[in-house]
C-alpha positions as CSV (number, residue, x, y, z in Angstrom):
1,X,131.9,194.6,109.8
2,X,130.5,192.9,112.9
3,X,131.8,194.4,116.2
4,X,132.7,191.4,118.8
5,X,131.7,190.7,121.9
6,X,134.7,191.7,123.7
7,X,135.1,194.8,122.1
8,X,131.3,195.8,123.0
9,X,132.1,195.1,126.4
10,X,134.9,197.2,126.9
11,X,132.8,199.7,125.5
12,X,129.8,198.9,128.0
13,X,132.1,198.9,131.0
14,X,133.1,203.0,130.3
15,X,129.4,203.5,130.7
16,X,128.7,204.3,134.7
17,X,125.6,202.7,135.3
18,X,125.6,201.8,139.1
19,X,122.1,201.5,140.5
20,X,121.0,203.1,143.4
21,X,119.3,201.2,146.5
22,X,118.2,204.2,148.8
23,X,116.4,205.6,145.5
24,X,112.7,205.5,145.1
25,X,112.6,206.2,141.2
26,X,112.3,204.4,138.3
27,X,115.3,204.0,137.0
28,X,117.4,204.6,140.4
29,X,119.9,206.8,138.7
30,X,119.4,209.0,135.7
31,X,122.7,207.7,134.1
32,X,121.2,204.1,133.1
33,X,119.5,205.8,130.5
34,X,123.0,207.0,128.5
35,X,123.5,203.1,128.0
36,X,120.1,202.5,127.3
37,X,119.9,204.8,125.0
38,X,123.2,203.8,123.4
39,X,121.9,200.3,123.1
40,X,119.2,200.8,121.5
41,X,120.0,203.0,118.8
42,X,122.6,200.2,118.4
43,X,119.9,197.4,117.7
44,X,118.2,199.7,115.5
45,X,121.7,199.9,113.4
46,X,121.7,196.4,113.5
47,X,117.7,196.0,112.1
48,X,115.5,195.4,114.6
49,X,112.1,196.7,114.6
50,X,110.1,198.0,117.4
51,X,113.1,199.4,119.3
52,X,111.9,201.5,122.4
53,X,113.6,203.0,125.3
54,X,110.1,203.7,128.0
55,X,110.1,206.1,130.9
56,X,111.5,203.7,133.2
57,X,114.8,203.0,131.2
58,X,113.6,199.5,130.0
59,X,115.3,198.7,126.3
60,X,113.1,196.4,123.9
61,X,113.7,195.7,120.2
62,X,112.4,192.2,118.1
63,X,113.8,190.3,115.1
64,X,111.1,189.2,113.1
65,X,110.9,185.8,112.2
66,X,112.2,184.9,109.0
67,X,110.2,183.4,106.3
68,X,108.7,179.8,106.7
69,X,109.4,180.4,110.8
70,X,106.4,182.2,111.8
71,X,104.8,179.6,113.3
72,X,107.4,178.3,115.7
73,X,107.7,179.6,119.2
74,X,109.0,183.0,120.0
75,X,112.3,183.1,122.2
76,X,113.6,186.0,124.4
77,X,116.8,186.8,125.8
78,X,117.8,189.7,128.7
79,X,120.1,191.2,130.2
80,X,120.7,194.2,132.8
81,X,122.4,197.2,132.4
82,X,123.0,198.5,136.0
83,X,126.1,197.6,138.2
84,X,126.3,196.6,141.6
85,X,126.4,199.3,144.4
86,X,128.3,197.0,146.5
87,X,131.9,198.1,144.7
88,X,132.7,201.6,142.7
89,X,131.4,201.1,139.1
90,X,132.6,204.6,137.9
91,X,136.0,205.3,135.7
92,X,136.2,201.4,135.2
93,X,139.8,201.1,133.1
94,X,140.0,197.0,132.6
95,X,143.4,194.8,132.4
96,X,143.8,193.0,129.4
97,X,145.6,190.5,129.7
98,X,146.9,188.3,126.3
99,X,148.2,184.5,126.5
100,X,147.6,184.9,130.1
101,X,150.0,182.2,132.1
102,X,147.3,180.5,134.4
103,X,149.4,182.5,137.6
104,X,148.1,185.0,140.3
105,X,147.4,188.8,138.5
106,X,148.7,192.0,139.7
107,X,145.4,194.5,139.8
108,X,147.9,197.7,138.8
109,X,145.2,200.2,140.6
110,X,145.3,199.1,143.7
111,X,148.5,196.1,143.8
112,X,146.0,193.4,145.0
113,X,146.2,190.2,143.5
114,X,143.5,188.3,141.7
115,X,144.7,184.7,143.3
116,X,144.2,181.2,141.5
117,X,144.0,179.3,145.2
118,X,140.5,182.0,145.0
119,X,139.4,181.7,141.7
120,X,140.1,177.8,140.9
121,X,138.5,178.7,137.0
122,X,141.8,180.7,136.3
123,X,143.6,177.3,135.9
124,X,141.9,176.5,132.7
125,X,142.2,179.5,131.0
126,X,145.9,179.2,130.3
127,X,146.5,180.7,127.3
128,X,143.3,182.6,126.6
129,X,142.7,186.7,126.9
130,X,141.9,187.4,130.5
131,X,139.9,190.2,130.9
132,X,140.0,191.7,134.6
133,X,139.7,195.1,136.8
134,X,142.8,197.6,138.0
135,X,141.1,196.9,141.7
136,X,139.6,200.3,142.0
137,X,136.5,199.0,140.4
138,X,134.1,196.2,139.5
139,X,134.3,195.4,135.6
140,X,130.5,195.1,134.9
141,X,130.8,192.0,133.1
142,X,127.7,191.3,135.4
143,X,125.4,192.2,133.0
144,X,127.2,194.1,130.6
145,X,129.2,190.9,129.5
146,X,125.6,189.3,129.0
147,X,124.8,192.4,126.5
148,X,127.9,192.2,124.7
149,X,127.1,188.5,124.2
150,X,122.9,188.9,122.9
151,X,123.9,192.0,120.5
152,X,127.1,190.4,119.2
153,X,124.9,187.1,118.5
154,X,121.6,189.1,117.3
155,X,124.0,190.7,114.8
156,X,125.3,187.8,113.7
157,X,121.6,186.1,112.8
158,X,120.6,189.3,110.9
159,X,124.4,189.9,108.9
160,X,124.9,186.2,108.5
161,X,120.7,185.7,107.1
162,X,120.9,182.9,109.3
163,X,116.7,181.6,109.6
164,X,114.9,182.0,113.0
165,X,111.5,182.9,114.9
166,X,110.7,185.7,116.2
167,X,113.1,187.3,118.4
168,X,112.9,189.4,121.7
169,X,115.3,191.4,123.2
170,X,115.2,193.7,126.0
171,X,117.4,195.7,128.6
172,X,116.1,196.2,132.1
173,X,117.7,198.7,134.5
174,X,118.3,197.9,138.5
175,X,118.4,194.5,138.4
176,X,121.1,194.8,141.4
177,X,118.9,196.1,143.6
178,X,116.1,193.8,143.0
179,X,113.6,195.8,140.6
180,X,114.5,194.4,137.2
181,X,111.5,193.1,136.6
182,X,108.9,195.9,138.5
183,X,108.5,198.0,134.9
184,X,109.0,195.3,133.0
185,X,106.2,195.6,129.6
186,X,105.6,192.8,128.4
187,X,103.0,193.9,125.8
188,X,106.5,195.0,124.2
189,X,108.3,191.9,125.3
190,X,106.0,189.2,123.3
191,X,108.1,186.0,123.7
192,X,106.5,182.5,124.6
193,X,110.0,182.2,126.6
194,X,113.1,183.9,127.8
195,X,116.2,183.3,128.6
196,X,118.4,185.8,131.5
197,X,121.8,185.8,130.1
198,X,123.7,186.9,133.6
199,X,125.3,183.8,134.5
200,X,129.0,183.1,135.7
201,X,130.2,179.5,134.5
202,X,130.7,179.0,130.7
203,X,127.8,176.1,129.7
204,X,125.8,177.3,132.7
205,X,121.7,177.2,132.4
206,X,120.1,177.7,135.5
207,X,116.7,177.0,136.5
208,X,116.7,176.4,140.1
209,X,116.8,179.3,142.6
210,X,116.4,180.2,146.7
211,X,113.2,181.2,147.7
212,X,114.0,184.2,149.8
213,X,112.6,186.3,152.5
214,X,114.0,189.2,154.2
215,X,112.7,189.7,158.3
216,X,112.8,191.8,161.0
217,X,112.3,191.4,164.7
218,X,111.2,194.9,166.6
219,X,112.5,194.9,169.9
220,X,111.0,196.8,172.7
221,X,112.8,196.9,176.3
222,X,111.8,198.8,179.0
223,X,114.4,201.2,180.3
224,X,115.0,202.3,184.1
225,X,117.7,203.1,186.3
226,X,119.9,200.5,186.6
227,X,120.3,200.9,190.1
228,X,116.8,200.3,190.8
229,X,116.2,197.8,187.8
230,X,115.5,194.7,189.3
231,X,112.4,192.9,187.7
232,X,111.6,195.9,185.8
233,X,114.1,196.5,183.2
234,X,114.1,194.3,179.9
235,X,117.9,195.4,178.3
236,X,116.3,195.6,174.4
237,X,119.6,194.8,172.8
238,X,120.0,191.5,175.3
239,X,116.8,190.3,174.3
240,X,118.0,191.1,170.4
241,X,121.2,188.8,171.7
242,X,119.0,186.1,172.9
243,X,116.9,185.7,169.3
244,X,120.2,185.7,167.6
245,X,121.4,182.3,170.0
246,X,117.7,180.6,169.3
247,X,118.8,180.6,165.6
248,X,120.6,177.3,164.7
249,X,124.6,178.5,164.5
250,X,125.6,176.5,161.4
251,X,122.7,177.7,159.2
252,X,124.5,181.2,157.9
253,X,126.4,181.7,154.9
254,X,130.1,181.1,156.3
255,X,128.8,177.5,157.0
256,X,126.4,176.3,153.8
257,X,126.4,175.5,150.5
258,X,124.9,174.0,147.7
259,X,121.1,173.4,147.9
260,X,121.4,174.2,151.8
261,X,119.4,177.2,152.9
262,X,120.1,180.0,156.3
263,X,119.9,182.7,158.2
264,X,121.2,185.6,157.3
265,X,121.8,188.7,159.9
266,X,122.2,191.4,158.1
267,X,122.7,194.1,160.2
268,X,121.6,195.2,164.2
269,X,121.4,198.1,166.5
270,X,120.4,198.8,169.7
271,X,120.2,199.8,173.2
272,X,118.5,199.0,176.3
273,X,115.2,200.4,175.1
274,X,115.3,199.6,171.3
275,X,116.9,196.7,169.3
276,X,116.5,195.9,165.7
277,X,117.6,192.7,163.9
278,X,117.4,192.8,160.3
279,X,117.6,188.9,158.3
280,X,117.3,187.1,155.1
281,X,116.0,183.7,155.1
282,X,116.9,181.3,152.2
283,X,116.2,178.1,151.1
284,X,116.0,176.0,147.7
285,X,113.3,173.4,149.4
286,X,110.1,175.4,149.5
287,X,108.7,173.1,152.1
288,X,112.0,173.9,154.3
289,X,112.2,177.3,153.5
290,X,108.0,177.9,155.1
291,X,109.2,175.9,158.0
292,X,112.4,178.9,158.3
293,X,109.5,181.4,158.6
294,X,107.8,179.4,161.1
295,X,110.5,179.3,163.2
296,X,110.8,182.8,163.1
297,X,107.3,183.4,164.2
298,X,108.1,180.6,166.9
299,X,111.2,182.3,168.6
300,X,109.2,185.8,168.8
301,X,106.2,183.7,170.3
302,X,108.1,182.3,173.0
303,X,110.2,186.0,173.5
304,X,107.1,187.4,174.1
305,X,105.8,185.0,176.4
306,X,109.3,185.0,178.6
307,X,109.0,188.7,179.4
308,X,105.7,190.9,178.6
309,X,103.7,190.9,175.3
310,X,104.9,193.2,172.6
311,X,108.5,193.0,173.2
312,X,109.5,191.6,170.2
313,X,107.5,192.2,167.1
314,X,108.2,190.0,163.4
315,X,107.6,191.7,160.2
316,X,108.1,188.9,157.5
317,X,107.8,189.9,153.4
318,X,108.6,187.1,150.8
319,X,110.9,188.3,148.1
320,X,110.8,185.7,145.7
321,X,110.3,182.2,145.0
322,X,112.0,179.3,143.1
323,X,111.5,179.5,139.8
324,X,111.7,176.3,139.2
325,X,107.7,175.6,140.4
326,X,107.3,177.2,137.0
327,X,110.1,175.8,134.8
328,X,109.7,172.4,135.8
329,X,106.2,172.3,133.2
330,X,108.4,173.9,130.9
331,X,111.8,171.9,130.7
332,X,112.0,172.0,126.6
333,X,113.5,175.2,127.0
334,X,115.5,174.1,129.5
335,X,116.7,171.1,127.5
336,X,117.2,173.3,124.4
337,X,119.5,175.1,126.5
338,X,121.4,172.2,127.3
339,X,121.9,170.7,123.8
340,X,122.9,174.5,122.7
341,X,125.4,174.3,125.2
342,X,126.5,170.3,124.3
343,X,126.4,171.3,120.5
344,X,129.2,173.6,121.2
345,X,131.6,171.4,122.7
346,X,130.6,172.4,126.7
347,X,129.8,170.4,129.5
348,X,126.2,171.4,130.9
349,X,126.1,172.9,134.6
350,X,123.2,173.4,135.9
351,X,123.7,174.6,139.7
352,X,120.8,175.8,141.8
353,X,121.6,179.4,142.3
354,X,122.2,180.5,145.8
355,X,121.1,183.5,145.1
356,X,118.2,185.4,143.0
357,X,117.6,186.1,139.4
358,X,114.9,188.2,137.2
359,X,114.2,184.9,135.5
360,X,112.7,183.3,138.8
361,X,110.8,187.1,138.9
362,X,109.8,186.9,135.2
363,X,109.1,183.2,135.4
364,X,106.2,183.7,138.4
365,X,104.5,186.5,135.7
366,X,104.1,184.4,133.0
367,X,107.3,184.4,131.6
368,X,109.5,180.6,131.6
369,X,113.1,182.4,131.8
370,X,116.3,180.4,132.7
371,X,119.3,181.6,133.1
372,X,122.4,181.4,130.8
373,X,126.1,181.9,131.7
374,X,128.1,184.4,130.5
375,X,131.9,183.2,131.4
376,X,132.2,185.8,134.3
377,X,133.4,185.4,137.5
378,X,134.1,187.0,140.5
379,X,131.1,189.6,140.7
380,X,130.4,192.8,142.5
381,X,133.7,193.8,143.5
382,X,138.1,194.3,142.6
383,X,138.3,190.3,141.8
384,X,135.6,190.4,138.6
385,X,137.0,188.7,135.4
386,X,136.2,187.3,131.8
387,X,138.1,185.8,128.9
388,X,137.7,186.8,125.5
389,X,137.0,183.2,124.9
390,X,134.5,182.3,127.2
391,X,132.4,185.1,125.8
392,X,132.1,183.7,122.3
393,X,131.5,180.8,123.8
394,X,128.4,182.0,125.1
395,X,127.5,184.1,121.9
396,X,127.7,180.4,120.1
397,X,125.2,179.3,122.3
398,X,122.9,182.0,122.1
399,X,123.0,181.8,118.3
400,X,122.5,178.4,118.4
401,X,119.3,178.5,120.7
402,X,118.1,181.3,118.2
403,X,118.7,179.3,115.2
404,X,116.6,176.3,116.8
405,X,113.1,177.9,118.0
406,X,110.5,175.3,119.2
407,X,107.3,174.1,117.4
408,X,104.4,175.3,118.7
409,X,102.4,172.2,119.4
């Protein structure tokens, strides 16, 4: 008998695969590879062929095409298996909650309240299986949701003999800290096109994405008795204040939205002699986002010129782009998306994502790879939550979009 999506996830989330930022291997933590391994001895029950778990914790298997589809294109689909460092993602014990009421939800672990006025989605799921955390943890629906969802729906195509092309699946650790893509084989990963299934909103396919920088400005003073400091001391962390009130005020987070870009200060320290100002720069609009990095370059330009030369010093490393440079030549999947999503009685959203994704990383090598929802919400910390429902609705679209591969032309 099939295993469903929900109950795969709740069997995910026990798994403790938080990834780990201040690591320099490949995975960051040992423990990825229990769930790796789990999963792929699971799509080997299932039937795929070429199943492999590699050194670096990356999970491929592939559905061959059945008879009279060889010839059409070949589809992909992945997900992630790490969770976000930002919240605890160990001892995860969800709330299940049945015919929930459409009302604010007591988290039992910790007595704070997952609030409706917060999550505005909650309204419509009066009546439906919530699905949320006790507070003490994340839930892991980001990606683990999106894993339940592709092996619940593989397993469906193979037990059901429903016809397809050929079919590529794969699970990539550390995702959360941006490396998803680094090992990523894609001699074992075939596919004309992919889809990311680590979405939020149920009918989501996203193909739009920040470009994104991260930079830092160096800051030198020069340190002497204050007493005696007249036109010879430069206070580091005032010059550090000073670049921060040159940056335009209502271009951070707290103040955009939508397809509007920022700056973003991560984090500072100084003193008089050293400062450091850590940012990331994002923007949607390519041709906006280059002129962000100019003004960067700008604002150290003119610091250096106001006291002595070397003062301030910009280090400046692109991230990632917007993927959709490359989707926009490739919108059939993008459109077969959207019909999957139609067919199933969903209305399309198709947000820009504020935000990154190993599709736009994928996409740049070679690899056209939107990005599907998975009927989460509230990621990376106490508030995360799913319904039962919203997950099949997403394994309906992935079977769908299976079920319909492309021509080649």
């Amino acid at each position: 008998m099939n295993m469903n999506a929900e109950d795969r996830l709740l069997k995910y989330v026990k798994y403790y695969t938080t990834s780990d930022e201040d690591s320099d291997c490949t995975p960051s933590t040992a423990r990825e590879f229990d769930l790796a391994h789990e999963l792929a001895d699971e799509l080997e029950r299932i039937g795929l062929c070429d199943v492999k778990t590699d050194s670096k914790c990356y999970v491929y298997g592939r559905l061959p095409a059945t008879r009279g589809m060889e010839n059409k294109k070949s589809m992909g689909f992945i997900a992630h298996m790490d969770t976000a460092p930002d919240f605890p993602g160990e001892n995860v014990n969800p709330q299940i909650i049945e015919n929930y009421d459409g009302k604010d939800v007591i988290l039992n672990g910790t007595d704070q309240v997952l609030k409706v006025s917060d999550f505005k989605e909650l309204e419509n799921f009066k009546g439906r299986t919530l699905i949320t955390t006790d507070g003490t943890t994340l839930l892991g629906a980001d990606d683990k949701a999106g894993i339940a969802e592709i092996m619940t729906a593989i397993e469906i195509m193979v037990s059901e003999n429903i016809p397809h092309g050929d079919i590529y699946i794969a699970f990539t650790p550390d995702e959360e800290i941006g490396r998803g893509s680094d090992g990523f084989d894609f001699n074992e990963f075939r596919a004309d096109f992919a889809y990311t299934v680590d979405g939020d909103y149920e009918g989501e396919v996203a193909y739009e994405n920040f470009n994104a920088a991260s930079a830092s400005f160096d800051v030198k003073g020069v340190n002497v008795h204050p007493g005696e400091a007249k036109d010879i001391m430069i206070n580091a962390s005032l010059v550090a204040a000073e670049i921060i009130s040159m940056l335009p005020e209502n271009e951070t987070p707290a103040k955009t939205e939508d397809r509007q870009g920022f700056y973003h200060l991560t984090s500072m320290d100084g003193d008089v002699s050293h400062a450091k100002l850590n940012y990331i720069i994002r923007d949607h609009d390519e041709l906006i986002f280059n002129k962000r990095l100019e003004n960067l370059k700008t604002i150290a330009e003119c610091i250096n010129k106001k006291y002595i030369e070397g003062t301030v010093s910009l280090e400046c490393n692109i991230q990632y782009r917007n993927m959709i440079s490359v989707i926009r030549d490739h919108m059939e999947i993008v459109e077969l998306a959207k019909t999957a999503i139609r067919e199933n009685g969903l209305e399309v959203m198709s947000r820009p994502v504020r935000g990154g994704t190993d599709g736009a990383m994928f996409s740049f090598k070679g690899l056209p790879c939107p990005n599907l929802g998975t009927g989460g919400y509230g990621f990376h910390g106490p508030f995360e939550h799913i319904t039962v429902e919203g997950m099949k609705n997403a394994v309906d679209i992935i079977m769908w979009i299976m079920a319909h591969p492309l021509d080649n032309k």
